[in-house]
C-alpha positions in Angstrom: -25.0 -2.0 -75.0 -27.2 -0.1 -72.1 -26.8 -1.6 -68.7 -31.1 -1.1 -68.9 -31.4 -2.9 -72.0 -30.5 -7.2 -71.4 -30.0 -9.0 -74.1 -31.3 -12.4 -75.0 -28.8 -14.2 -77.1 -30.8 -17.9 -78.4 -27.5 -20.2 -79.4 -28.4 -23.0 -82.0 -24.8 -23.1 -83.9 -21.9 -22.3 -83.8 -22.5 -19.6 -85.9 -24.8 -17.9 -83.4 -22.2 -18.9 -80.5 -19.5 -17.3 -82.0 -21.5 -14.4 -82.2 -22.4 -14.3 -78.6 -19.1 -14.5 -77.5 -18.0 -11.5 -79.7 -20.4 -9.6 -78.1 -19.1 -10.3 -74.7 -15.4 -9.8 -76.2 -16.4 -6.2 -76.6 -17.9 -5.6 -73.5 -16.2 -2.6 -71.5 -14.0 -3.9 -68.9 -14.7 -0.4 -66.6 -18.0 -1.7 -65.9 -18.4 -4.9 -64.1 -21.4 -7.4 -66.2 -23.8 -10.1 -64.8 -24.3 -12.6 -67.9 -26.4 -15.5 -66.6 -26.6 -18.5 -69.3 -29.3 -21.3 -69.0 -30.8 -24.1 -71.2 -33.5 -22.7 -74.0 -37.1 -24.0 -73.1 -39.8 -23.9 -76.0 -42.9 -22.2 -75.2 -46.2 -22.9 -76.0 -46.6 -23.5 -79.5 -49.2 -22.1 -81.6 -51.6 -25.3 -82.0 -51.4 -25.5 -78.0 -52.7 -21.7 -77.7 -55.4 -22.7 -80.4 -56.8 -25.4 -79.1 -57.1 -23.7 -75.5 -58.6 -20.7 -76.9 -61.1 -22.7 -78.4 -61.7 -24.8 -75.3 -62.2 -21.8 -73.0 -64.3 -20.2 -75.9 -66.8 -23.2 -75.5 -66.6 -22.9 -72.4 -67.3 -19.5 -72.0 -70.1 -20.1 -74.7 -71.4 -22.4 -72.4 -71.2 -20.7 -69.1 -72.6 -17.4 -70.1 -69.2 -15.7 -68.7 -67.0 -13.8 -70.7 -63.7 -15.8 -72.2 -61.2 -13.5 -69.8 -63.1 -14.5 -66.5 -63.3 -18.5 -67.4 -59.5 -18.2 -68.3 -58.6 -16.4 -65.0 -61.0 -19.3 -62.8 -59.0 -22.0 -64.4 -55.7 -20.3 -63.7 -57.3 -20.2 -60.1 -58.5 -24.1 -60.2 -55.6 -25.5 -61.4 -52.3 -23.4 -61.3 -50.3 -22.1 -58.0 -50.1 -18.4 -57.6 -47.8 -16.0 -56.7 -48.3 -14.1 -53.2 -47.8 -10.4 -53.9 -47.6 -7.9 -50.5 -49.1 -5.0 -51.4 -48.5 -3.4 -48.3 -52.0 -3.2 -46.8 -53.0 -6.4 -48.3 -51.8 -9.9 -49.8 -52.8 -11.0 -53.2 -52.6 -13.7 -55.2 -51.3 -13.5 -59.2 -51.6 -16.4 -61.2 -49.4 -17.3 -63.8 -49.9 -16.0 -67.9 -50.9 -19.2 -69.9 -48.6 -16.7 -72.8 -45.2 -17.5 -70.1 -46.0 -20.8 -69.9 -43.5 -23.6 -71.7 -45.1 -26.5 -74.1 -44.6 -28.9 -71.2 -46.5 -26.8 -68.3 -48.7 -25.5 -70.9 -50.0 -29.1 -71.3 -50.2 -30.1 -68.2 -52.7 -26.9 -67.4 -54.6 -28.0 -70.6 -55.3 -31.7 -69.9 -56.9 -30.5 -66.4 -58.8 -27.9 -68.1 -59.8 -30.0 -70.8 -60.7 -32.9 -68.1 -63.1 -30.2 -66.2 -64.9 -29.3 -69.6 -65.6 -32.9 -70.2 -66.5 -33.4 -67.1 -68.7 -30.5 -66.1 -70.0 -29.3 -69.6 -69.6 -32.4 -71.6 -67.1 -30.2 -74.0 -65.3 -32.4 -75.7 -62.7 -31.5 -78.5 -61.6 -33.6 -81.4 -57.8 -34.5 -82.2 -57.9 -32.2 -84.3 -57.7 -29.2 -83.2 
């Protein structure tokens, strides 16, 4: 294993577990290893990035701007950003929808979706 190459192990049995821990059994004891080991947290699912695709789509449709820019004003309405120091100057990054997780994911959705009601009378269906 290369100290520049982590490792994302996913446990879901004991099967997988096991395998883990033989991993760490064989890890050279000449080296000293960080392993850091935290609860798994679903991301986004598939029908979540649908439906928000086809929301900012609309809304884009709408608007006259281009999908990219509508996505990167709601990240700017709705979500916190990171403060980056570039030296020179400050900026802002906001989060990627693609890192969010289901729960945070919907959360930015409902707002979004609330806005296009609101503001372009965009309404989606339960079905999508």
């Amino acid at each position: 294993m290369s100290d520049a190459t982590p490792r994302t192990f996913h446990v879901r049995d004991r099967k997988s577990r096991a395998r883990i821990a033989s991993v760490i059994l064989k890890l050279p004891l000449e080296r000293e290893w960080d392993i850091t080991v935290r609860r798994h947290v679903k991301r986004r699912t598939e029908k979540q990035n649908r439906r928000l695709h086809l929301l900012l789509s609309l809304v884009a449709e709408e608007t006259g701007q281009q999908l990219e820019d509508v996505k990167l004003g709601y990240k700017a309405l709705f979500t916190e950003p990171t403060v980056v120091d570039m030296g020179d100057r400050k900026v802002k990054i906001y989060p990627s929808t693609a890192k969010m997780n289901t729960e945070e994911l919907n959360t930015f959705m409902t707002k979004v979706e609330i806005h296009a009601i609101e503001t372009f009378g965009i309404i989606l269906g339960e079905d999508y």
